[in-house]
Each structure stands twice: as structure tokens, then as C-alpha cells.
N, C-alpha and C positions, 0 to 999 in steps of 0.2 A: 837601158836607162842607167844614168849615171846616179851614185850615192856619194856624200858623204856631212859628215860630221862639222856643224858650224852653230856658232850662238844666234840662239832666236831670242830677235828684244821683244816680238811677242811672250813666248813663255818663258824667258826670262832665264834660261838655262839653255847648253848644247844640247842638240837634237840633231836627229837625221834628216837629209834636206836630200829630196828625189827628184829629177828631170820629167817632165812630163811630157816633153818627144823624145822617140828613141837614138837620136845622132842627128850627125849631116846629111842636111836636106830632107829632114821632117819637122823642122821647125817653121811653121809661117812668116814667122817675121824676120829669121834669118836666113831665107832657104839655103845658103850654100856654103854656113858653117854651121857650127856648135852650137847649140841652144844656147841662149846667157839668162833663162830661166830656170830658178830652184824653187822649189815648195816644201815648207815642212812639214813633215809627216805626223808634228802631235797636234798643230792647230792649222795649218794649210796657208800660213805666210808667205809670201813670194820674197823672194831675193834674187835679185838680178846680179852678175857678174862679168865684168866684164865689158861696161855699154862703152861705144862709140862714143867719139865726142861729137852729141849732139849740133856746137854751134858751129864748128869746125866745116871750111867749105871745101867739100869733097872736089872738085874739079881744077881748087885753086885760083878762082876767078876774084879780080879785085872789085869787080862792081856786083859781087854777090849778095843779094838784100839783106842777110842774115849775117854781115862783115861789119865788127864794130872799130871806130877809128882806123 
């Protein structure tokens, strides 16, 4: 599991923030990379690092329903 050191706007100070899968391709939702989930370890906040751009059309298609203008 990965560690480190980032501010938590829950408690309001840095803290230690820990992965809670152990690497690539034990994460569910990314299986075939890095986890981009952190949790802090004095109040159990999530912090994501890293996300995909959501609206972004992975195939590149211009009739993609999720494509604005």
C-alpha cells in the first residue's frame, strides 16, 4: 500500500493518506492501473488523484452522446 503526506480539509491539517488496494490490478475500478483512491488515516476521507476526464470521449467519436458542441 502506498502512503503519503497531504492536507485533509476534513481535519483540517496534513495527515497521512493510505491506499486501500495494494497496486496494479487490485483496484476495482481501475483494474489495470494505480489505484487513484486515498483515505486518511485520522478521519477516513477519500481523496481521489488523478481521475480521467470524465466527459472526455474515449473512442473519439463525434456523435458521442456525452460530446458538447
Amino acid at each position: 500500500m502506498g502512503q503519503m503526506n497531504r492536507y485533509c480539509r476534513e481535519c483540517g491539517q496534513d495527515q497521512l493518506f493510505d491506499q486501500p488496494h495494494e497496486g496494479p490490478g487490485c483496484c476495482p475500478d481501475v483494474p489495470e492501473d494505480d489505484c487513484l483512491e486515498w483515505a486518511c488515516t485520522g478521519c477516513g476521507a477519500a481523496l481521489f488523484i488523478g481521475l480521467p476526464d470524465l466527459a472526455a470521449d474515449p473512442a473519439g467519436r463525434r456523435d458521442w452522446p456525452g460530446r458538447v458542441a
